[in-house]
C-alpha positions as CSV (number, residue, x, y, z in Angstrom):
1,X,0.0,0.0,0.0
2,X,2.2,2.5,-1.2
3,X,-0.5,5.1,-2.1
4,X,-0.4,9.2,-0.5
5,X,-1.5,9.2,3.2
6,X,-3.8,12.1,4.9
7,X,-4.0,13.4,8.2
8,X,-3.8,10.4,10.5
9,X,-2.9,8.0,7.8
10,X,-6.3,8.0,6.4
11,X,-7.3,9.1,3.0
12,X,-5.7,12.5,1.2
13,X,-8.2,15.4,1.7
14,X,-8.4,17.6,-1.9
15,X,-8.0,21.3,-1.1
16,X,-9.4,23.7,-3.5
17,X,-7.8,27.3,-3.2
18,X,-10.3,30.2,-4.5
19,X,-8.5,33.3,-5.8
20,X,-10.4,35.8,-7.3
21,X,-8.9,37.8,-10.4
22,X,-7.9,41.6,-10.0
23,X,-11.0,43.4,-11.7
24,X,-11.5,47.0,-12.6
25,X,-15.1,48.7,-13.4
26,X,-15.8,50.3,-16.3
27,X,-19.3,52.4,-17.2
28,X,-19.7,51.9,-20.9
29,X,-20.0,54.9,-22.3
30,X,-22.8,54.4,-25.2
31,X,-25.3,53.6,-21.8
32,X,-27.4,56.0,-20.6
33,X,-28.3,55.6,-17.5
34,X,-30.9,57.4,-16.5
35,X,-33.0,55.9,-19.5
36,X,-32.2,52.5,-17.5
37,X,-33.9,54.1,-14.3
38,X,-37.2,55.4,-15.7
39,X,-37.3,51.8,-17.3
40,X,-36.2,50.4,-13.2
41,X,-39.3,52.3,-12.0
42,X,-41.3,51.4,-14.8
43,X,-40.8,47.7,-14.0
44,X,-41.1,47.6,-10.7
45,X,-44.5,49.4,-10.3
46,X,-45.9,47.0,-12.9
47,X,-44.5,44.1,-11.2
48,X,-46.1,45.2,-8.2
49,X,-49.5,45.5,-9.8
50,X,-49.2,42.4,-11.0
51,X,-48.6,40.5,-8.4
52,X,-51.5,42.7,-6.4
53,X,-53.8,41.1,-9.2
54,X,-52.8,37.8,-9.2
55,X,-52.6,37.4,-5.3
56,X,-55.7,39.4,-5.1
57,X,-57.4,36.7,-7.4
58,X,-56.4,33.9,-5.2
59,X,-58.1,35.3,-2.5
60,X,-54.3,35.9,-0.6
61,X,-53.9,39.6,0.9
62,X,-50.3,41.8,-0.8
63,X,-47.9,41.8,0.3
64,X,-47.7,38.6,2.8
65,X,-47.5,39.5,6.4
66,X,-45.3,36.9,8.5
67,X,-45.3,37.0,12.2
68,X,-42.1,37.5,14.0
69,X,-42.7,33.8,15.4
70,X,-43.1,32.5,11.9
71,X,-40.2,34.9,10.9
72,X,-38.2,32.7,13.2
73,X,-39.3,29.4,12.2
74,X,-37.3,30.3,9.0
75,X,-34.8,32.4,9.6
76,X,-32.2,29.1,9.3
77,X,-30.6,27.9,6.3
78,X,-30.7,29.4,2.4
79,X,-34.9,28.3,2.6
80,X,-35.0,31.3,4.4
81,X,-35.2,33.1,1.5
82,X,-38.8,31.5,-0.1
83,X,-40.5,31.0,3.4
84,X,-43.5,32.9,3.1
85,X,-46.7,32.1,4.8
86,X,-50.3,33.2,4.3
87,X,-52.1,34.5,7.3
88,X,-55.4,33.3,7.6
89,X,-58.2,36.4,7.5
């Protein structure tokens, strides 16, 4: 058994070493901006009326309310994230 050894004579353990690269930022210059921004608003006020409609037509109050208790329940782990829950009315 002539193979590598690890710590403590068991298996080798692989260690992956993350570097990132240098990076600079550059704002292109043929982008403007503040056409991007009204477009930002734009979106976001329709996708709030959106969803208003659809979770209006499911009978579910917007935005979701969650309880500090129920808060808690998920504040572990990346579920976190998605946990929503639908108060009864």
């Amino acid at each position: 058994n002539s193979g590598p050894k690890g710590v403590g004579g068991g298996t080798p353990t692989v260690v992956r070493w993350v570097i990132p690269h240098s990076f600079t930022q550059s704002k292109p210059q043929g982008v403007d901006f503040r056409v991007m921004l009204t477009f930002f608003e734009f979106y976001e006020t329709l996708l709030g009326f959106v969803l208003h409609k659809l979770y209006h037509d499911l009978g579910v109050r917007y935005p979701l309310r969650i309880s500090n208790d129920e808060l808690k329940e998920c504040s572990g782990g990346p579920v976190a994230a998605y946990c929503r829950v639908v108060e009864e009315e």
